[in-house]
LODOKE-976738 format. One record per residue: x, y, z of N, C-alpha, C in turn; residue in one letter. Coordinates in pm, whole numbers, padded with zeros to 5 digits, always signed. Example, Ala and Ser with C-alpha at 12.3 -4.5 7.8 and 13.67 -1.06 7.14 Angstrom:
BEGIN
+01319-00569+00780+01230-00450+00780+01320-00330+00780A;+01285-00225+00708+01367-00106+00714+01290+00003+00787S;
# end
This chain:
BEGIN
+00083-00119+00000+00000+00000+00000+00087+00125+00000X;+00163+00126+00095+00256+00284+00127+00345+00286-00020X;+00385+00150-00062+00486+00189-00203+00364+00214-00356X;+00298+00168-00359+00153+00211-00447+00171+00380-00397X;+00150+00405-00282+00126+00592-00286+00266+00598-00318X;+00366+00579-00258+00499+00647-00301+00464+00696-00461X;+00466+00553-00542+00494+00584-00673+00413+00657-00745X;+00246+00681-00696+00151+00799-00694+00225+00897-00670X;+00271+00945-00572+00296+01085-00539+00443+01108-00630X;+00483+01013-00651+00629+01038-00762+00581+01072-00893X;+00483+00998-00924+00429+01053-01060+00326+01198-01060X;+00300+01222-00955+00249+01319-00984+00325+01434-00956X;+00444+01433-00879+00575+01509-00875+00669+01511-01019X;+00623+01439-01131+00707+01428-01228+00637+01483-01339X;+00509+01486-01261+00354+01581-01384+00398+01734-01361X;+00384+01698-01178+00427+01860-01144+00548+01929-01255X;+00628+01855-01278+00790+01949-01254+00764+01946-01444X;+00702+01861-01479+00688+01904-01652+00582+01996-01650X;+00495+02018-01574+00443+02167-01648+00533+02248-01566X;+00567+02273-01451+00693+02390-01405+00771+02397-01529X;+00883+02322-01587+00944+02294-01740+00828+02362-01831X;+00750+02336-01845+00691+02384-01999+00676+02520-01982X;+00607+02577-01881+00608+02704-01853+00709+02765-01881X;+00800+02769-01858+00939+02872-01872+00963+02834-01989X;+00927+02698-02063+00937+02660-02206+00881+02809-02293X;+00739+02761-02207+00665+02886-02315+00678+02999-02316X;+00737+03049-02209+00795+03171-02174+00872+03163-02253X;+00977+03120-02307+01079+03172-02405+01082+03165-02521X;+00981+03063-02529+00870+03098-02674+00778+03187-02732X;+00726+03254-02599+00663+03401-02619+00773+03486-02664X;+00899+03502-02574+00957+03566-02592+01052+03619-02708X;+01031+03517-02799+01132+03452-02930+01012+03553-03050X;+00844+03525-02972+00806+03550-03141+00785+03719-03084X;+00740+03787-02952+00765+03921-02930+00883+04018-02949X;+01049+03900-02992+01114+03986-03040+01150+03981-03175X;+01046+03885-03240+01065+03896-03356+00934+03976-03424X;+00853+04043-03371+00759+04137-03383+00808+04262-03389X;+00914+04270-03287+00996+04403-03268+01101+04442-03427X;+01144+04284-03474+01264+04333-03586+01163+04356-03692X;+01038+04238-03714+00969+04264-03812+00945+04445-03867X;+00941+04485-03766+00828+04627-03769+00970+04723-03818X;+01073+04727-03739+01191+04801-03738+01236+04762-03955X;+01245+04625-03984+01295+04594-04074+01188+04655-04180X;+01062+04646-04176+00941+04714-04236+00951+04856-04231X;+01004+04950-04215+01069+05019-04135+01112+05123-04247X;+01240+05012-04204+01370+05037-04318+01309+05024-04455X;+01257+04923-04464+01264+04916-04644+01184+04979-04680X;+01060+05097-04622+01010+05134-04685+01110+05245-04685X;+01169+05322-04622+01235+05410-04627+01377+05401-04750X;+01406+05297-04754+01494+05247-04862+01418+05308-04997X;+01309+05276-05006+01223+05276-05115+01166+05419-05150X;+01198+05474-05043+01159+05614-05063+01006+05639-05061X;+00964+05608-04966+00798+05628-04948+00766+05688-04842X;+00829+05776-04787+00856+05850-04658+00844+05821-04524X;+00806+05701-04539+00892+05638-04383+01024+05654-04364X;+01051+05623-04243+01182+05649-04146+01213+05543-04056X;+01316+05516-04083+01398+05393-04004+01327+05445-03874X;+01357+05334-03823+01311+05318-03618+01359+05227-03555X;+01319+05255-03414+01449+05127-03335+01347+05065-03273X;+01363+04982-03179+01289+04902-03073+01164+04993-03008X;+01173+05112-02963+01078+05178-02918+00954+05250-03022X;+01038+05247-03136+00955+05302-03214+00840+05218-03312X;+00932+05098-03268+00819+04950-03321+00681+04908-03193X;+00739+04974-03098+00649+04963-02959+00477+05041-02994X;+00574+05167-03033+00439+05262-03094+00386+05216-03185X;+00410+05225-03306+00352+05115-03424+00298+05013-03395X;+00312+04957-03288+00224+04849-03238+00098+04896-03208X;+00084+05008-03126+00021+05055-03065-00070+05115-03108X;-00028+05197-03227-00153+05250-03347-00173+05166-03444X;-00139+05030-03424-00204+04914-03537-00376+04905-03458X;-00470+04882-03544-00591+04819-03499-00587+04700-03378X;-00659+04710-03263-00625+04625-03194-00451+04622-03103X;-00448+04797-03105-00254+04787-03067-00247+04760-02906X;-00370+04803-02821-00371+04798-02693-00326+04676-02679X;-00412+04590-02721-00443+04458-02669-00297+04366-02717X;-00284+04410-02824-00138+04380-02903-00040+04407-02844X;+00020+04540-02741+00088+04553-02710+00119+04508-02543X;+00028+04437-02525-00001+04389-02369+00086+04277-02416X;+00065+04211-02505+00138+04063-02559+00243+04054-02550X;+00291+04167-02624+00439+04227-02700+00492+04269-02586X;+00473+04343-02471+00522+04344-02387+00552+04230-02246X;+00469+04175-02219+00457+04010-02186+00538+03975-02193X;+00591+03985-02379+00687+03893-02435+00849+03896-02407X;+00836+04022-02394+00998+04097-02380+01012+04061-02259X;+00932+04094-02164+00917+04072-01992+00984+03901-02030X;+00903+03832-02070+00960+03647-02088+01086+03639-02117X;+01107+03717-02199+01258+03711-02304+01384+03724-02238X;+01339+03853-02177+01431+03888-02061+01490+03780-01972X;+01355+03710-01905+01370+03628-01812+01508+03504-01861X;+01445+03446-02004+01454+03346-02067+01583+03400-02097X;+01609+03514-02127+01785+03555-02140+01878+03523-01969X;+01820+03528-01855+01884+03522-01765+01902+03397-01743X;+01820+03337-01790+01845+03185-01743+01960+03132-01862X;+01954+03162-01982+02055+03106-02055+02215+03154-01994X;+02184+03298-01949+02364+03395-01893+02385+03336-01797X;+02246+03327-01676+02321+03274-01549+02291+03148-01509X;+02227+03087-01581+02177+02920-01532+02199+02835-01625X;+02232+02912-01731+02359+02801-01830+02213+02723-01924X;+02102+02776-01979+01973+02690-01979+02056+02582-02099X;+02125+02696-02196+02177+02608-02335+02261+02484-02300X;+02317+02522-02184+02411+02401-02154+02539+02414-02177X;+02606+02589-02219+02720+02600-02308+02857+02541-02239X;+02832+02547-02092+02938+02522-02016+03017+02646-01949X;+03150+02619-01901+03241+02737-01852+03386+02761-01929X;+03388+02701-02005+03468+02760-02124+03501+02924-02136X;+03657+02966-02112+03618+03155-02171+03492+03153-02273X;+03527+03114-02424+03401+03099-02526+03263+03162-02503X;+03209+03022-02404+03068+02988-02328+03100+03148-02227X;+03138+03100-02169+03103+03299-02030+03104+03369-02089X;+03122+03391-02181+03142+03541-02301+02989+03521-02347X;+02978+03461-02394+02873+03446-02473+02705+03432-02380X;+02767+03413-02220+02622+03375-02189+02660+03504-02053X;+02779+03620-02048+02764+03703-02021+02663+03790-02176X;+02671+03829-02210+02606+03834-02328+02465+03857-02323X;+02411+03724-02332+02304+03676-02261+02207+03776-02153X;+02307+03781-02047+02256+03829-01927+02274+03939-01964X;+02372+04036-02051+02321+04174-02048+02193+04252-02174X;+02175+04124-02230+02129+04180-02315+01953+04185-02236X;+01942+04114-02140+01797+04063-02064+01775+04262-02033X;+01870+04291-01981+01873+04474-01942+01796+04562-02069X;+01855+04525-02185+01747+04588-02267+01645+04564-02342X;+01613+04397-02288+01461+04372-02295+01355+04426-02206X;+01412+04413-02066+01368+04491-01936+01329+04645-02017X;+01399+04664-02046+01399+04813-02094+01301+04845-02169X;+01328+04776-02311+01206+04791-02425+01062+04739-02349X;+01049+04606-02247+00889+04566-02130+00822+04724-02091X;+00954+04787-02038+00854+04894-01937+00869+05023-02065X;+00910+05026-02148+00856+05113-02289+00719+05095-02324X;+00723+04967-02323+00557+04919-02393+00439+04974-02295X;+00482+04946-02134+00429+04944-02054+00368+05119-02045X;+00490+05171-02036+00482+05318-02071+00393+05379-02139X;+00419+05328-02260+00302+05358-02341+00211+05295-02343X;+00152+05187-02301+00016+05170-02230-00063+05253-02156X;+00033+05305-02027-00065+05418-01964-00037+05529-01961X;+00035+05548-02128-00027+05681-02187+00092+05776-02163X;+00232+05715-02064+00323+05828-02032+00444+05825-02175X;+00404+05796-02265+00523+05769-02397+00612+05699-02322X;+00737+05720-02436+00849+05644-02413+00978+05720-02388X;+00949+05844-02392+01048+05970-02343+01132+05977-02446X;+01263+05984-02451+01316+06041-02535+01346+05951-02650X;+01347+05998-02776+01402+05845-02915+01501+05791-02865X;+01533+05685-02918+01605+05613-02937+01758+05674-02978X;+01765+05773-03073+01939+05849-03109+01917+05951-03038X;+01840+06049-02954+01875+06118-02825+01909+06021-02713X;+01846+05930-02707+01879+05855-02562+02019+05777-02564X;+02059+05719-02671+02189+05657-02696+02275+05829-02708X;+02285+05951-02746+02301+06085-02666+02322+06127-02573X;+02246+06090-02496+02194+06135-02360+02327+06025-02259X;+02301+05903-02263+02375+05831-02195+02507+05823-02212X;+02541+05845-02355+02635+05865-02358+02762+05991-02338X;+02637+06102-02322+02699+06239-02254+02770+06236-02098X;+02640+06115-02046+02643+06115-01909+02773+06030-01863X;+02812+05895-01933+02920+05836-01944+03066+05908-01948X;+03052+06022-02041+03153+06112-02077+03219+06148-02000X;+03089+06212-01876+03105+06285-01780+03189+06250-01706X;+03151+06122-01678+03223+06037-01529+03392+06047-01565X;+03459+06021-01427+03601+05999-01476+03616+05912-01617X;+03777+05920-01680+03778+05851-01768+03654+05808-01840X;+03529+05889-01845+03435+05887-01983+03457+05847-02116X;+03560+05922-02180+03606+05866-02331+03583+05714-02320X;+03703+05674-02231+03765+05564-02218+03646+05433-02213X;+03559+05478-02097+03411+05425-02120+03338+05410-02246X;+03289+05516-02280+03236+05499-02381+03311+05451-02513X;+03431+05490-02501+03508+05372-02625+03524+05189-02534X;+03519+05194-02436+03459+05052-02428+03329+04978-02454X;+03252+05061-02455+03053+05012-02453+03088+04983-02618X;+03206+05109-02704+03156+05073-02837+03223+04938-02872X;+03331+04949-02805+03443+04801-02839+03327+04672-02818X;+03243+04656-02727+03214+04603-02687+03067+04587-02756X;+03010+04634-02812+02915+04632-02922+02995+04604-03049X;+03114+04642-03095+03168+04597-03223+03178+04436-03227X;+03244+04416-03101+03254+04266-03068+03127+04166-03065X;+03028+04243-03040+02856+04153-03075+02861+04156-03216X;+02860+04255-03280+02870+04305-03435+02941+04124-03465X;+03047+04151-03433+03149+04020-03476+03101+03916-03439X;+03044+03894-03356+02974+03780-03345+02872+03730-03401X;+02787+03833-03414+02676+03855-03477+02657+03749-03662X;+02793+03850-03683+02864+03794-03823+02909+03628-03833X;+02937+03656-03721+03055+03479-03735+02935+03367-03690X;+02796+03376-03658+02644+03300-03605+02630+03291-03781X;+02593+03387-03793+02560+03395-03918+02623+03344-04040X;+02780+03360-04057+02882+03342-04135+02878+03109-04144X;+02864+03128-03989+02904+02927-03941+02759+02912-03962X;+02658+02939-03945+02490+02901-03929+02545+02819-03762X;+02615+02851-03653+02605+02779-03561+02459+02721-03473X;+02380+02867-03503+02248+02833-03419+02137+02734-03498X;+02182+02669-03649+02127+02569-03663+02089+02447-03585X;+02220+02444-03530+02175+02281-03433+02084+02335-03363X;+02031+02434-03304+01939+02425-03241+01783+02404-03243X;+01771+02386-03360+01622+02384-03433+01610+02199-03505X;+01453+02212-03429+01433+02078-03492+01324+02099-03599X;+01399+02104-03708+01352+02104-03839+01444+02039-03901X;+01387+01966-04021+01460+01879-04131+01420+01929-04289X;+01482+01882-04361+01430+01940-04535+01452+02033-04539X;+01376+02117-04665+01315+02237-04706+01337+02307-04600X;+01256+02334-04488+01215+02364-04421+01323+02443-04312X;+01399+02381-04308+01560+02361-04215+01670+02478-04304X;+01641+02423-04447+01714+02495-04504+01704+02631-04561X;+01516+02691-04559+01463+02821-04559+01524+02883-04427X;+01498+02763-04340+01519+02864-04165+01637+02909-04169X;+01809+02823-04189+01910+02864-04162+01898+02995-04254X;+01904+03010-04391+01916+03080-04504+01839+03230-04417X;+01731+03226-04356+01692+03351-04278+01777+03377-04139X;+01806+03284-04084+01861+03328-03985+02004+03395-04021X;+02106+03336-04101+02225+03353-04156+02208+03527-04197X;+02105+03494-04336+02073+03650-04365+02095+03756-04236X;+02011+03692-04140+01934+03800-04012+02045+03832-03937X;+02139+03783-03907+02265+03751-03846+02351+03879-03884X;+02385+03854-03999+02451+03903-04064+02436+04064-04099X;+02282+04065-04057+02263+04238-04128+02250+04287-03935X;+02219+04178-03871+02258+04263-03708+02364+04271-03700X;+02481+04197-03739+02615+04235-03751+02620+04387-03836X;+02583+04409-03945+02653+04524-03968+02555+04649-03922X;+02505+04657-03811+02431+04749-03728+02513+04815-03596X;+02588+04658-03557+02589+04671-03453+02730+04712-03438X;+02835+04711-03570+02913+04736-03620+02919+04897-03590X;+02802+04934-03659+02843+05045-03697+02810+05159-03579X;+02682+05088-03473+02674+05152-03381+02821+05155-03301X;+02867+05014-03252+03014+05050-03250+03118+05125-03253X;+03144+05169-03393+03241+05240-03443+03178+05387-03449X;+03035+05406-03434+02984+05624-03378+02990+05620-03216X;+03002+05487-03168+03051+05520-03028+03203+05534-03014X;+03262+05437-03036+03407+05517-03074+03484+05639-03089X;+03388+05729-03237+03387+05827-03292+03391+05926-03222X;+03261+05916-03099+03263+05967-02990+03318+05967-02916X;+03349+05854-02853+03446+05889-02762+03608+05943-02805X;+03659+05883-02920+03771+05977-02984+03756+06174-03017X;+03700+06201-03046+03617+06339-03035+03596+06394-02933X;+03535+06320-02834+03504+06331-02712+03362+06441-02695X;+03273+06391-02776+03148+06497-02874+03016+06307-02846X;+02951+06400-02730+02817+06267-02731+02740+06243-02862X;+02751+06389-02943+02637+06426-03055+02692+06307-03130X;+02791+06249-03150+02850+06168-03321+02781+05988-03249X;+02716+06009-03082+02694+05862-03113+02572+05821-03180X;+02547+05693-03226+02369+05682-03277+02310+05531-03235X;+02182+05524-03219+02126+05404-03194+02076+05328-03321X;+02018+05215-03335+01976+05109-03424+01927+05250-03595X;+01792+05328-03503+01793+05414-03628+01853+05513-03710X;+01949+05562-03630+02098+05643-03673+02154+05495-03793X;+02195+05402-03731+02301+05327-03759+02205+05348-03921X;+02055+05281-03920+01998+05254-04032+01995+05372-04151X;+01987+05488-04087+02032+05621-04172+02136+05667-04209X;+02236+05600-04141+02382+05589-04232+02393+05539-04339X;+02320+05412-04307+02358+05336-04464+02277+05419-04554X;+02178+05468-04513+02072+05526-04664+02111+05639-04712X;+02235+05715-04615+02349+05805-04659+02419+05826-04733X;+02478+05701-04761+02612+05649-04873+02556+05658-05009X;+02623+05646-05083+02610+05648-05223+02592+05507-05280X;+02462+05519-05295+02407+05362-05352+02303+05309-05218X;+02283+05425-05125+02243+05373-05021+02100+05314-04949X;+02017+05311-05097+01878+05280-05131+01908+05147-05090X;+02016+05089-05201+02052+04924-05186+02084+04863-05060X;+02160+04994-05003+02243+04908-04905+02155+04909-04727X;+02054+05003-04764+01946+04964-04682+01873+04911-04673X;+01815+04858-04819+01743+04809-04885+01728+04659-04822X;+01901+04608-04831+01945+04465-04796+01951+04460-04682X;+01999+04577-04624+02018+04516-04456+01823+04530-04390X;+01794+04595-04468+01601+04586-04410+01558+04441-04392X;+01592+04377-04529+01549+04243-04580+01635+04163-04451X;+01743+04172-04415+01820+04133-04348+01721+04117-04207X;+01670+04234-04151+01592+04253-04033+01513+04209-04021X;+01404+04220-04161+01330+04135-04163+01302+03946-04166X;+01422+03907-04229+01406+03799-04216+01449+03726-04085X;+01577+03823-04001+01576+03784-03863+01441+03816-03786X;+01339+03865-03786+01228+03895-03750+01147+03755-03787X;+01154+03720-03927+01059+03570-03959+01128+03488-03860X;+01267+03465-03889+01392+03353-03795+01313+03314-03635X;+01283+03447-03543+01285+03470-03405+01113+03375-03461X;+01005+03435-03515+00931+03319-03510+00941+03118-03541X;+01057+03149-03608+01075+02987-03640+01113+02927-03501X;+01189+03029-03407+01287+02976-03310+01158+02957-03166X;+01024+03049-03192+00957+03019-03091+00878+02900-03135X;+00888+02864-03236+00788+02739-03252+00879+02592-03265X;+01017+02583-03345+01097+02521-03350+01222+02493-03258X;+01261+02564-03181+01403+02593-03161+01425+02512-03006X;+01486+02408-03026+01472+02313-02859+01518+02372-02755X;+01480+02358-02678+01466+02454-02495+01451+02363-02445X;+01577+02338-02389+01576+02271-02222+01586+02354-02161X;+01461+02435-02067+01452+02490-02011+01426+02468-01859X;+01527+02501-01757+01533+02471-01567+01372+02543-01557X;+01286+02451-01470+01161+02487-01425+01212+02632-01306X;+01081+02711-01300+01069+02801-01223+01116+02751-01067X;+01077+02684-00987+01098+02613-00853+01314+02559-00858X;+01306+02505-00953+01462+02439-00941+01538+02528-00977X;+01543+02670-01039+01583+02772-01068+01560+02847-00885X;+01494+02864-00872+01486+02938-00718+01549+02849-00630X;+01510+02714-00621+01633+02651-00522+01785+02678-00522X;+01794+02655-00666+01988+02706-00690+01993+02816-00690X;+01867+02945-00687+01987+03072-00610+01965+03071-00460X;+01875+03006-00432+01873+02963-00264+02025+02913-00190X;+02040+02810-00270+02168+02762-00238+02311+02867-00260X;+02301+02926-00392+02421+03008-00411+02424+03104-00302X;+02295+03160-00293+02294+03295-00142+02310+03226-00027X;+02321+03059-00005+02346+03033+00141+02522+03035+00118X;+02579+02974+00031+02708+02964+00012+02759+03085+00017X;+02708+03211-00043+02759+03291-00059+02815+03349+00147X;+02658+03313+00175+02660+03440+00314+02755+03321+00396X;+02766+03199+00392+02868+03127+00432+03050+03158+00406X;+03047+03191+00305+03213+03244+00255+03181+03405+00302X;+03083+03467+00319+03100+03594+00374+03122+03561+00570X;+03078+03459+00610+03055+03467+00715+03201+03417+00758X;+03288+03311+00705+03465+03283+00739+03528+03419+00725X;
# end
C-alpha cells in the first residue's frame, strides 16, 4: 500500500515538474516571437524608407508605438510586452543558469555574459511598452537617448575611455553577430529537417549578418565619440539605419540590410515554434539561487 502511494505521489511530482518545465518553455517561446515582432516592424521600417515612401527607419521603441496605433494595438501591445518581460527572463536563465548548456569555457562565459546583459534591454524595451500603455510615452528616441547616456558616461572619470569601451564592446557583438551567421552555428538548435531547415538557416544567416553590420556600426559612432570626445556623433539602431541610406548607392544598401531585419524577425518566429529549450523549471531555478545565497553568506561569514 505505502509503495503504491509512493509511486503515486512520484508521478504526480514528475507531472508537477513538466508543467513547471513547460512554462518557462513557453515563456521563451513568447519571448522569441515578441522579439521577432519588434525586428519585423523596425525591418518594415527600413525598407520602406529604402524605397523612398517617406517612412523612417526606427528602433525598438519606435516599433512599440507602431504596435500601438495598429488596430487592436492595446491589446497587441499587452502581448508584445509580456513577451519581452519572458525574453528577458529566458535571457537570464541562458547567462546565469547556463539553460543552453554551453558550459564554462572563456568561449561559453562570453557568450552567456552576453546573454545576461542583453535581458537589461529587454527589461527596458517591457517597461517602454508598458509606458506607453498608460499613456506616459516612451520619453526620449532612441538616437537622443543613446546621446543622452552617452553624454552622461563622458562625464564620469575617464568617460572617453568608457564609452570607447561600450563601443568596443558592441563591435565585438557586431562580430559575433557575423561569425552565427557566417558558421549558421544556431542551426543545431532547431528541430527542423528538409526544405524547411534549409529556408530557416538561409533567414537566420541572412538576419545575423545584417545585425552584424548594425551593430558594427553603432560600434564604431561610439568610438567616434568617444575619440572626439562629442556625445552628438553617437547613434542608436535608427541612426546606424540612416547611415547606410546616406552612402552612395544607399537605397541598396538599406534596402538589404532591411530584408536582413526582416528575415531575422521571420527567424525569431521559427525559433519560438521550433528551436529546442531545455529549459530549468521556475521552482529548481529558485532553489539554486537559494543555495548560491546560502554559500555565498557562508564564505561571507569565514
Amino acid at each position: 500500500m505505502c509503495s503504491v502511494h509512493e509511486q503515486l505521489s512520484s508521478r504526480a511530482d514528475e507531472r508537477l515538474s513538466v508543467v513547471r518545465r513547460t512554462l518557462t518553455e513557453q515563456m521563451a517561446r513568447l519571448g522569441y516571437a515578441a522579439r521577432g515582432t519588434v525586428y519585423l516592424i523596425v525591418g518594415g521600417f527600413a525598407l520602406l524608407a529604402a524605397f523612398g515612401s517617406g517612412a523612417k527607419t526606427t528602433d525598438g521603441k519606435g516599433a512599440l508605438q507602431a504596435v500601438l496605433y495598429a488596430p487592436l494595438g492595446g491589446a497587441l501591445l499587452v502581448i508584445v510586452a509580456l513577451g519581452l518581460l519572458c525574453f528577458a527572463v529566458w535571457r537570464v536563465f541562458q547567462g546565469v543558469f547556463d539553460a543552453d548548456q554551453l558550459g564554462r569555457d572563456p568561449k561559453a562565459l562570453v557568450r552567456r555574459a552576453a546573454y545576461a546583459g542583453s535581458a537589461v534591454i529587454y527589461i527596458g524595451l517591457a517597461l517602454s511598452a508598458v509606458s506607453l500603455l498608460l499613456g506616459l510615452g516612451v520619453g526620449r528616441g532612441g538616437e537622443q537617448s543613446a546621446r543622452d547616456w552617452t553624454a552622461i558616461l563622458m562625464s564620469e572619470p575617464y568617460g572617453p575611455w568608457l564609452v570607447a569601451g561600450v563601443g568596443l564592446m558592441v563591435g565585438a557583438g557586431g562580430i559575433a553577430n557575423g561569425v552565427r551567421g557566417w558558421t549558421a552555428s544556431f542551426a543545431r538548435d532547431l528541430a527542423l529537417d528538409g526544405s524547411a531547415r534549409r529556408w530557416a538557416v538561409l533567414m537566420g544567416r541572412f538576419g545575423f549578418l545584417a545585425r552584424a553590420v548594425v551593430f558594427l556600426l553603432i560600434g564604431a559612432f561610439l568610438i567616434l565619440a568617444a575619440v572626439h570626445v562629442n556625445a552628438r556623433e553617437a547613434k542608436g539602431l535608427a541612426g546606424a539605419l540612416r547611415t547606410l541610406q546616406q552612402q552612395p548607392h544607399g537605397w541598396v544598401l538599406l534596402g538589404i540590410t532591411a530584408l536582413g531585419l526582416l528575415g531575422f524577425g521571420v527567424f525569431q518566429f521559427v525559433l519560438a515554434r521550433y528551436r529546442r529549450i531545455s529549459a530549468p523549471s521556475l521552482r529548481d531555478t529558485a532553489v539554486e539561487v537559494r543555495e548560491h545565497a546560502r554559500k555565498a553568506r557562508q564564505a561571507l561569514g569565514e
